[in-house]
C-alpha positions as a Markdown table, in Angstrom:
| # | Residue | x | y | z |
|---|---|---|---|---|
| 1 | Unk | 207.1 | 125.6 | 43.3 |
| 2 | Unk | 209.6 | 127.4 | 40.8 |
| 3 | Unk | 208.4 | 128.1 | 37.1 |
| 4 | Unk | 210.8 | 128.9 | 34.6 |
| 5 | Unk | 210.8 | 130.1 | 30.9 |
| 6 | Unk | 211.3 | 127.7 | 28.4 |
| 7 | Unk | 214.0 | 126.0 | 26.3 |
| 8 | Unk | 213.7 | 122.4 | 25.4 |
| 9 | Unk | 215.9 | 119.4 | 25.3 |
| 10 | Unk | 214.9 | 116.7 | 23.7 |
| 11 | Unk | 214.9 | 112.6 | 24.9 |
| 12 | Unk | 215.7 | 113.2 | 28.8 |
| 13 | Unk | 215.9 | 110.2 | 30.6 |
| 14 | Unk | 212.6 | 110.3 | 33.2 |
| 15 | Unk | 212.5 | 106.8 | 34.2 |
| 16 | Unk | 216.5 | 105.8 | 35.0 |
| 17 | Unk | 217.0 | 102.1 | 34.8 |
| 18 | Unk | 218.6 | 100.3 | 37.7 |
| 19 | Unk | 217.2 | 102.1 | 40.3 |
| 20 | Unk | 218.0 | 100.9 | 43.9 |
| 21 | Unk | 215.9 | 102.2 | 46.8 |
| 22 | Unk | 218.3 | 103.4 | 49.6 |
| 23 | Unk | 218.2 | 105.7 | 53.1 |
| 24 | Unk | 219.0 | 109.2 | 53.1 |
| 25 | Unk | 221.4 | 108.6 | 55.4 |
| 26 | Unk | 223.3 | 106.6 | 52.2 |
| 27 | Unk | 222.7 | 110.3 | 50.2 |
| 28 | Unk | 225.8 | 112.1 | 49.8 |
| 29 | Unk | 225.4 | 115.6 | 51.6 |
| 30 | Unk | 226.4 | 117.3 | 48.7 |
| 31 | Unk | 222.7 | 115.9 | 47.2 |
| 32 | Unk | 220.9 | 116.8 | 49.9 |
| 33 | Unk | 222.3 | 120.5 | 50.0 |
| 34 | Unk | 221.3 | 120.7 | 46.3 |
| 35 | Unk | 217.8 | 119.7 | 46.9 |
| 36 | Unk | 217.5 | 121.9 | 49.8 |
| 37 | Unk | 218.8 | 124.7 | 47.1 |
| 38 | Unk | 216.2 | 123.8 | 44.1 |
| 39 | Unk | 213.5 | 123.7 | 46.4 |
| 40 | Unk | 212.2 | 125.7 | 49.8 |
| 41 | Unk | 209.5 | 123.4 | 50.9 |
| 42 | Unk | 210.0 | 120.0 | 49.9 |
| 43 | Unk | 209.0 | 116.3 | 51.2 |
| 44 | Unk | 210.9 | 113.1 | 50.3 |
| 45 | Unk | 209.3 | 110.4 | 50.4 |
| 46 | Unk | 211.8 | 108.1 | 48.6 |
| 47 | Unk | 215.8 | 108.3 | 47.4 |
| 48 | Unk | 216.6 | 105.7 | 44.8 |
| 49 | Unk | 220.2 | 105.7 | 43.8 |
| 50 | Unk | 220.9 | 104.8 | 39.7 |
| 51 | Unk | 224.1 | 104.6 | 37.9 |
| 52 | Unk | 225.3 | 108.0 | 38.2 |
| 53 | Unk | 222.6 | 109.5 | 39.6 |
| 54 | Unk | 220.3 | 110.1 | 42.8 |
| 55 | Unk | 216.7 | 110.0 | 42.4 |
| 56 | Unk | 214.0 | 111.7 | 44.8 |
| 57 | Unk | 210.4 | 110.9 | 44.8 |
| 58 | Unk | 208.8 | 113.8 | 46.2 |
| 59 | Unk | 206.3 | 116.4 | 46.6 |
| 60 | Unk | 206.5 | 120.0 | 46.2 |
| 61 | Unk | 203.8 | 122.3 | 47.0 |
| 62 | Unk | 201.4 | 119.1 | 47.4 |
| 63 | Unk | 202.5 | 117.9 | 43.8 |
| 64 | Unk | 204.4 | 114.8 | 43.3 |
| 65 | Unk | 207.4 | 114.7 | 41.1 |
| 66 | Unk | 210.9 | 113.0 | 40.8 |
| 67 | Unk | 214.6 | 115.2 | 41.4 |
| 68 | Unk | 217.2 | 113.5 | 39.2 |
| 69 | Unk | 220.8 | 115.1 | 40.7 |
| 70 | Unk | 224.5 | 113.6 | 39.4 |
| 71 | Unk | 226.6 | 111.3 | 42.3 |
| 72 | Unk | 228.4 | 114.8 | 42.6 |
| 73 | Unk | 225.2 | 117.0 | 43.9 |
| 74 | Unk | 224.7 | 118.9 | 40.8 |
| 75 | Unk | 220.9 | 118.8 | 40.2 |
| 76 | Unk | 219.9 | 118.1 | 36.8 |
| 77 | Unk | 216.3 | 118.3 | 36.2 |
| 78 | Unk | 212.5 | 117.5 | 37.7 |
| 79 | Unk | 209.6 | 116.0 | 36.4 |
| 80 | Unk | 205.9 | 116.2 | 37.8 |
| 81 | Unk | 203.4 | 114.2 | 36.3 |
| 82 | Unk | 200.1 | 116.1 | 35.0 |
| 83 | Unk | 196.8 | 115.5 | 33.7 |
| 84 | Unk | 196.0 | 116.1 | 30.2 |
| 85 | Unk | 193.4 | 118.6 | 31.5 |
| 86 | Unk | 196.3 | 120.8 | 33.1 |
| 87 | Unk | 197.3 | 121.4 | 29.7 |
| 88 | Unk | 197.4 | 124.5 | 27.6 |
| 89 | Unk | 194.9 | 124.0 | 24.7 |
| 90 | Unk | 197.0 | 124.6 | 21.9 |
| 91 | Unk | 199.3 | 121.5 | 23.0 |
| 92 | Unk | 195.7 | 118.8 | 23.4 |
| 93 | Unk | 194.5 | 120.3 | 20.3 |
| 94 | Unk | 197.5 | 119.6 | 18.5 |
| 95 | Unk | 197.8 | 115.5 | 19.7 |
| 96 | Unk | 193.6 | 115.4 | 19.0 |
| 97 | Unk | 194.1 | 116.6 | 15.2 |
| 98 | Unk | 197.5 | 115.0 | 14.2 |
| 99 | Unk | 197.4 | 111.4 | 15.8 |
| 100 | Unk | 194.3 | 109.6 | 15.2 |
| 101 | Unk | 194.9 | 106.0 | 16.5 |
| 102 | Unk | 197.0 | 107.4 | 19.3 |
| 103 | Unk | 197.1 | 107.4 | 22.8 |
| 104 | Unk | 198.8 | 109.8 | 25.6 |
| 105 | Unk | 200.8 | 107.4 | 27.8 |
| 106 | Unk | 202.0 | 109.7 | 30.0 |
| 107 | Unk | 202.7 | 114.2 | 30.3 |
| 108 | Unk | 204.9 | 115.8 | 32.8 |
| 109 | Unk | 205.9 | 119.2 | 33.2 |
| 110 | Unk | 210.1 | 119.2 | 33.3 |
| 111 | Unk | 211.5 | 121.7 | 34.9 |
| 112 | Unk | 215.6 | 121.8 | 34.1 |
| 113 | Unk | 218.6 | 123.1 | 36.3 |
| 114 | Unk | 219.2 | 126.0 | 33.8 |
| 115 | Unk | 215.6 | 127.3 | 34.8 |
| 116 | Unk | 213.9 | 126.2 | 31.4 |
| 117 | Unk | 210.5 | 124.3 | 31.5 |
| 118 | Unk | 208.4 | 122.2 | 28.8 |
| 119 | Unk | 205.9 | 119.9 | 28.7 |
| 120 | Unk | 206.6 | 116.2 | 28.1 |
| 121 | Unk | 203.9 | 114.2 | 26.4 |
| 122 | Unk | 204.8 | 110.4 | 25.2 |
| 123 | Unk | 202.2 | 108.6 | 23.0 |
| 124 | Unk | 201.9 | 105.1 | 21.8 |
| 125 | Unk | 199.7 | 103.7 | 18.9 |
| 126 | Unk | 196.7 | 102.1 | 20.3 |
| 127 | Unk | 196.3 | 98.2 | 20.0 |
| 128 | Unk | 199.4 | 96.2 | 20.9 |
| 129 | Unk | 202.3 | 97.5 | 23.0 |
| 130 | Unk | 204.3 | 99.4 | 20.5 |
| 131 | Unk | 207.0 | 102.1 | 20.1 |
| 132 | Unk | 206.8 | 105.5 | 22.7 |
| 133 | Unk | 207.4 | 108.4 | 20.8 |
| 134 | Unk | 208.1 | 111.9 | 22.9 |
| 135 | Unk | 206.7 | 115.5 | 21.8 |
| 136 | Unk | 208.1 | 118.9 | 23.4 |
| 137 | Unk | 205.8 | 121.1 | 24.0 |
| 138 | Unk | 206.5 | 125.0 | 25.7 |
| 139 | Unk | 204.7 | 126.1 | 28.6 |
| 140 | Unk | 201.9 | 127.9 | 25.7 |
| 141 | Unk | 201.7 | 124.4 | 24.1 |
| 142 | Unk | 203.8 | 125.2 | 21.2 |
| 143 | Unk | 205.4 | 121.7 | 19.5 |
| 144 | Unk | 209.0 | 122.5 | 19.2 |
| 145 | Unk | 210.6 | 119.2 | 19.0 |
| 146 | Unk | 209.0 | 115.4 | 18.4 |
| 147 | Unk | 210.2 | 111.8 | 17.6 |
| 148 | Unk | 206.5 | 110.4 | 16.7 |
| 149 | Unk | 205.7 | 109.9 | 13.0 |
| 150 | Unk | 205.0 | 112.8 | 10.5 |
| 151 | Unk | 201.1 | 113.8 | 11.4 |
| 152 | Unk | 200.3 | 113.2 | 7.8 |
| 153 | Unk | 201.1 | 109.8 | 7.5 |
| 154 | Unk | 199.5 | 108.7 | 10.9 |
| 155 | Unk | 196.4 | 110.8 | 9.5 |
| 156 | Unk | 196.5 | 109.0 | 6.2 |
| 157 | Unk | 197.3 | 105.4 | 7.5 |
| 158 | Unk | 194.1 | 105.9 | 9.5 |
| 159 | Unk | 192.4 | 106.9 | 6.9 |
| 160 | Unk | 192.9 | 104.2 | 4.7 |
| 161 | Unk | 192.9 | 101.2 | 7.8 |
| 162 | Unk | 189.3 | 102.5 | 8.3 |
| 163 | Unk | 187.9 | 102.9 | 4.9 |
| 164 | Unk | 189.3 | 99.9 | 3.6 |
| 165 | Unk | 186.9 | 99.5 | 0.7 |
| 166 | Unk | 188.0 | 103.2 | -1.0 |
| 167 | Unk | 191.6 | 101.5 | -2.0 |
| 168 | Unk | 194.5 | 103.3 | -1.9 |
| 169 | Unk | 196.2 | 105.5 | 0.4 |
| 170 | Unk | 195.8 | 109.2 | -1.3 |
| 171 | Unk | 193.7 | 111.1 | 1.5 |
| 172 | Unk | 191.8 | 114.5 | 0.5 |
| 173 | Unk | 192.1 | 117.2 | 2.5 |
| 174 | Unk | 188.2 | 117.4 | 3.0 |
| 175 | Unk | 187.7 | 113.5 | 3.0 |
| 176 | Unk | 190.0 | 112.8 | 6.8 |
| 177 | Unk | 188.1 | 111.4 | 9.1 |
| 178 | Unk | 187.5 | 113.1 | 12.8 |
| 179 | Unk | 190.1 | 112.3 | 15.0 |
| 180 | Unk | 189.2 | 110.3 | 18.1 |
| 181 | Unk | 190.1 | 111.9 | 21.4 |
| 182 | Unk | 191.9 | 109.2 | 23.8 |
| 183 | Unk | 189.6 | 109.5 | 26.9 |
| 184 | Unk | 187.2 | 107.6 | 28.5 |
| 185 | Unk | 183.4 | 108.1 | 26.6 |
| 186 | Unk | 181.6 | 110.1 | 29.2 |
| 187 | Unk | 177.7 | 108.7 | 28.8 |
| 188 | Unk | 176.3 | 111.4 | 30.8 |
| 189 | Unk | 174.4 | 113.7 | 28.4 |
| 190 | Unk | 173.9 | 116.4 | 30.8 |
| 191 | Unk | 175.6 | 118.0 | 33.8 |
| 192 | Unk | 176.1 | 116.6 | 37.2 |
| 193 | Unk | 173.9 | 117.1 | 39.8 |
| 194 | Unk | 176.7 | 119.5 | 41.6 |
| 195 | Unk | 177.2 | 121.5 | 38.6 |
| 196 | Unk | 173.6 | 122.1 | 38.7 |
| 197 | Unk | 173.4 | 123.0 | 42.1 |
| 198 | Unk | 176.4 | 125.1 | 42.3 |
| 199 | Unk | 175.2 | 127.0 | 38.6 |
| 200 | Unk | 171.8 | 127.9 | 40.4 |
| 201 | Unk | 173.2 | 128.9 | 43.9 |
| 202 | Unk | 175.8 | 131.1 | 41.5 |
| 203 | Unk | 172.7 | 132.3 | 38.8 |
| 204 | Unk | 169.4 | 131.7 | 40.2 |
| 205 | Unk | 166.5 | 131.9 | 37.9 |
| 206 | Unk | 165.3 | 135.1 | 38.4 |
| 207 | Unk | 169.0 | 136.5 | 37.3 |
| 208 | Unk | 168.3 | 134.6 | 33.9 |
| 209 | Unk | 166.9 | 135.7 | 30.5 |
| 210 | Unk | 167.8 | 132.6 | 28.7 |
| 211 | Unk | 169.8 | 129.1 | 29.7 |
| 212 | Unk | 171.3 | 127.3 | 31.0 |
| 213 | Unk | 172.0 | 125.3 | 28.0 |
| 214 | Unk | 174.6 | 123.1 | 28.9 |
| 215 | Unk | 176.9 | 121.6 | 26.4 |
| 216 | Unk | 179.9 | 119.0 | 27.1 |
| 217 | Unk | 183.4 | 120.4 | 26.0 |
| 218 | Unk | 185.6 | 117.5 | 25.0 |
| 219 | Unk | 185.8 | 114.8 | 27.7 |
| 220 | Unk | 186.7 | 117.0 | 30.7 |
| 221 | Unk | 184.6 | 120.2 | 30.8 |
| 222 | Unk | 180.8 | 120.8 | 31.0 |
| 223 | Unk | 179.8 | 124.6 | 29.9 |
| 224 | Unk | 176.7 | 126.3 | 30.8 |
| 225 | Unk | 175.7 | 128.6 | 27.8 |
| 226 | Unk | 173.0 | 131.4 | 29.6 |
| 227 | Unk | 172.0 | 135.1 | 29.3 |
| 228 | Unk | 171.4 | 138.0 | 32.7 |
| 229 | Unk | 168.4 | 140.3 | 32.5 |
| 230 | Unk | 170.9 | 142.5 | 30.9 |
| 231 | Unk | 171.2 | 139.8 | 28.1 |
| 232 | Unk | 174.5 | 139.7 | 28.0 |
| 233 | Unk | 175.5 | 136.2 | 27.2 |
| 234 | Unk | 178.1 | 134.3 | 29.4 |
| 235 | Unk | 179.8 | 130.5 | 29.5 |
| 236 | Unk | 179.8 | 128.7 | 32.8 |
| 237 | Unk | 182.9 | 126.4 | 32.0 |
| 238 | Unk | 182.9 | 122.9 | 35.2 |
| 239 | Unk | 185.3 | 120.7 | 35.4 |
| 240 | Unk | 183.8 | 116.8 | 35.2 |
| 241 | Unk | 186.8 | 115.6 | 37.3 |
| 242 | Unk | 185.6 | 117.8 | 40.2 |
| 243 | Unk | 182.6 | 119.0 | 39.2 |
| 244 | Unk | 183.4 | 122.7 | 40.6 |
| 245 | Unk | 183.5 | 125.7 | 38.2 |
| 246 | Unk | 186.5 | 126.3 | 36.1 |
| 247 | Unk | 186.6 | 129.9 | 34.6 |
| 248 | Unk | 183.4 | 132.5 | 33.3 |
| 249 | Unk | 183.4 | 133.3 | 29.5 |
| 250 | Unk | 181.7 | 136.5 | 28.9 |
| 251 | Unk | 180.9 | 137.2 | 25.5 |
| 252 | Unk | 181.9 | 140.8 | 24.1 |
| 253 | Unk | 179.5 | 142.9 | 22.0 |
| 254 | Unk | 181.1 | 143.9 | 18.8 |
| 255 | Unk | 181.4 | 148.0 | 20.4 |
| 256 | Unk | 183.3 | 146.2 | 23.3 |
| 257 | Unk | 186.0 | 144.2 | 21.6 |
| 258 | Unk | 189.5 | 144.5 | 22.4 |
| 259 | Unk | 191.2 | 147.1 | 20.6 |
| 260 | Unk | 194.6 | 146.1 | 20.8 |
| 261 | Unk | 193.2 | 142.8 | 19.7 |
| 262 | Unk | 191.2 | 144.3 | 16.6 |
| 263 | Unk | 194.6 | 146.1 | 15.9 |
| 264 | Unk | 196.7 | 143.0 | 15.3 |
| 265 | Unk | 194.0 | 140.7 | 13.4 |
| 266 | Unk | 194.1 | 143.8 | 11.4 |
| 267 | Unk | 198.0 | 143.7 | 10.6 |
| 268 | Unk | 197.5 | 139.9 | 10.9 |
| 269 | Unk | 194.6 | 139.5 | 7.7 |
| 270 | Unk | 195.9 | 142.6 | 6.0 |
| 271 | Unk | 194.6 | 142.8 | 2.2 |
| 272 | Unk | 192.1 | 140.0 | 3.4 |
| 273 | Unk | 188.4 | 140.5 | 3.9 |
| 274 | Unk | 187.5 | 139.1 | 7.5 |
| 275 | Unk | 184.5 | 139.1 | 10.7 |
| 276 | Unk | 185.1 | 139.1 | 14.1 |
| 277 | Unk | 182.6 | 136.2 | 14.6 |
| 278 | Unk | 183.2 | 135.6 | 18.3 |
| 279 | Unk | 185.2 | 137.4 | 20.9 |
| 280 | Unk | 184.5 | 135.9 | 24.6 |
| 281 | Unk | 187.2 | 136.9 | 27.8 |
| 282 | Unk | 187.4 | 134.3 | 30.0 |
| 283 | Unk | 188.5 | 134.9 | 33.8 |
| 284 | Unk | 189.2 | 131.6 | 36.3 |
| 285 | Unk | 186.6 | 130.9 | 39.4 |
| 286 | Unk | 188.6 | 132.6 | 42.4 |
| 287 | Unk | 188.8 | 129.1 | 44.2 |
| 288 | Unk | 190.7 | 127.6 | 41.0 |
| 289 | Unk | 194.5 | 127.2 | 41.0 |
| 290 | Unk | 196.8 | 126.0 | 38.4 |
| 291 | Unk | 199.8 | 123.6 | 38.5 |
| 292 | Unk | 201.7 | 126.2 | 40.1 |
| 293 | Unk | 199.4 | 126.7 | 42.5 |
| 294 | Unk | 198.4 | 129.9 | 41.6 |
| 295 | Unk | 195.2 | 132.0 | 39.9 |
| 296 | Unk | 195.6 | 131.5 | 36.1 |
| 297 | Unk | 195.3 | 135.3 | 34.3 |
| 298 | Unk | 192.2 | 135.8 | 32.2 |
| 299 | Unk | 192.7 | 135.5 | 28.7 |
| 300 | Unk | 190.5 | 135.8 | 25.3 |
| 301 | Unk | 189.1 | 133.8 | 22.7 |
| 302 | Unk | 188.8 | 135.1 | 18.9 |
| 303 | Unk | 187.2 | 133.2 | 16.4 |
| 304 | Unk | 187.4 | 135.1 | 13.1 |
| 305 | Unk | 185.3 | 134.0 | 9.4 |
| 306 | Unk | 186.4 | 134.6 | 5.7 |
| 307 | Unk | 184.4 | 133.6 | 3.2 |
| 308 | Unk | 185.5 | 131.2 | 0.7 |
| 309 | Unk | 184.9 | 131.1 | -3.1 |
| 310 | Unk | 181.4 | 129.0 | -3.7 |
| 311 | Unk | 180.0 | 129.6 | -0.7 |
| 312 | Unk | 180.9 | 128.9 | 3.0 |
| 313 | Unk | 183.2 | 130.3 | 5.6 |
| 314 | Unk | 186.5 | 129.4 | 7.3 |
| 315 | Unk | 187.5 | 130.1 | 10.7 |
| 316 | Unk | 190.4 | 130.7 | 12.6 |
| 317 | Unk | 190.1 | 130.4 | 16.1 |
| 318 | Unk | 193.2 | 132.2 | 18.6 |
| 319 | Unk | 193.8 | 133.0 | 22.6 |
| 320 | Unk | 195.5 | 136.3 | 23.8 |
| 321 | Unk | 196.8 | 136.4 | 26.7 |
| 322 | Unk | 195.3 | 139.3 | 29.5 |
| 323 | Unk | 197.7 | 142.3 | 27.6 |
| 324 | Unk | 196.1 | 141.3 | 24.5 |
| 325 | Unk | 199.0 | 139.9 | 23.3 |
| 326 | Unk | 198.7 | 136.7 | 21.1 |
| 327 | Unk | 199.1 | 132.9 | 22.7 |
| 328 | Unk | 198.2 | 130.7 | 19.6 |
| 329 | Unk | 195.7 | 129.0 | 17.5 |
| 330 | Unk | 193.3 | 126.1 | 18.3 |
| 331 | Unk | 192.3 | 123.9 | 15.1 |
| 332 | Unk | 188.3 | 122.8 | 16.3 |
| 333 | Unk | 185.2 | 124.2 | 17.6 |
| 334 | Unk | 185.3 | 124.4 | 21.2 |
| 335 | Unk | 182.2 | 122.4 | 21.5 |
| 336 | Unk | 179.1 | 122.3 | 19.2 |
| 337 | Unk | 177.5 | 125.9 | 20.7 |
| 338 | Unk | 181.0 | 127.5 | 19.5 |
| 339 | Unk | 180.9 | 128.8 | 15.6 |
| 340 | Unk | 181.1 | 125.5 | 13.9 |
């Protein structure tokens, strides 16, 4: 399937009402020739026909999507539905910490006819059937454009609709409550028996000086903390959806970090006292493949300390990219082994 660079455009109509299922044979050819343009190897599996518009439900590469294209045969944009867990980081990590109370109702990836793709996440407040609101995300997981409520309210509503007997609706910074992650609670405490399996057959015993401790990342990954007879220390990241192995985080020693990395946080905390507290470079299993069907590139995670006045430490937590060049910034802990 094609992937483009990005440049949003807000409120694009995915659903078209009025639809009417009809044959190909009622397509216009000037329709079908645009498909056959926007994508080598595609499957139809319906044409709808909407006012103005032909719609194809279809698959591409073995993913499903819809082809919106004008009466005249001008394609005018795609949209394949995706799991939250296809996401980049920075986007999930932004809905967990801003919209407490909220629910993702549905995320596709949009690809447009000038060759721009984003991310599409609508979100509804839990309870009753309310409002959609849509958030833009680019392909890194940057917000760039949103119609849901300003993150501080939601936060602060929240706050005050569950701690009723505080009064008021002033909420402190170090007082707002953790937000809830809008998945299914996963009662297992441990990993799967296929994890295990497929963690020994990978790192038997004998190959081990400490681990497997295994710790559940969010509501879609299991991570196998662990050390080789070399003791250097590793993360087995497994997907619970498929129970097969994700990516390998191997955990840098300090003489080993990045220097291209060490360079920017340098220009990045200049005239600010700071530790390296964490550097791990993750690389994907060689069996996984992303929503374009191919091999993600490795990338790696920083987490960096400062102290702060009275004791304590903040963190900032960021990815680079495989050229060391900086992706973004993730708000939480990765899980409760990570530098809390």
């Amino acid at each position: 399937m094609k992937r483009f660079f990005f440049a949003f455009l807000l409120a694009l109509p995915l659903l078209a009402g009025a639809q009417t299922k009809v044959k190909e044979t009622a397509v216009p050819q000037s329709v079908l020739l645009a498909l056959q343009k926007t994508y080598e190897d595609v499957k139809v599996k319906t044409w709808y026909q909407a006012p103005g518009q032909y719609i194809a439900d279809l698959v591409v590469d073995g993913q499903n999507g819809r082809a919106y294209f004008t009466a005249s045969g001008d394609w005018q944009y795609s949209a394949f539905p995706i799991k939250e867990s296809e996401c980049p980081t920075l986007m999930n990590t932004y809905f967990v910490n801003n919209y407490p109370g909220y629910r993702i109702r549905s995320i596709d990836l949009v690809e447009e006819m000038n060759g721009d793709t984003y991310y599409r996440m609508m979100i509804q407040k839990k309870g009753l059937a309310g409002s959609e609101y849509e958030m833009i995300f680019d392909t890194r997981g940057k917000l760039m454009q949103t119609t849901a409520p300003d993150p501080d309210e939601v936060k602060r509503d929240y706050y005050t609709h569950n701690n009723p007997d505080e009064g008021g609706t002033t909420v402190k910074r170090d007082t707002r409550p953790v937000p809830e992650v809008d998945n299914p609670i996963d009662d297992r405490k441990g990993p799967s028996d296929a994890m295990v399996a497929n963690f020994t057959k990978r790192y038997p015993p004998t190959r081990l000086s400490e681990g497997p401790d295994w710790v559940a990342r969010g509501n879609d990954e299991m991570v196998a903390y662990y050390s080789n007879n070399q003791d250097a220390e590793f993360e087995a990241v497994y997907s619970t959806e498929t129970q097969t192995l994700v990516k390998t985080g191997k955990v840098l020693a300090e003489e080993r970090y990045t220097s291209a990395i060490l360079k920017y946080l340098k220009q990045a905390f200049r005239g600010e006292k700071y530790k390296v507290e964490k550097m791990v470079v993750y690389e994907y299993d060689a069996k996984y493949r992303g929503i374009d069907g191919k091999k993600p590139k490795p990338y790696t995670y920083v987490v960096v300390s400062q102290k702060v006045k009275g004791g304590g430490k903040t963190y900032t937590r960021m990815e680079f990219d495989n050229t060391a060049k900086f992706i973004g910034l993730l708000a939480q802990p990765l899980d409760e082994k990570d530098i809390q």
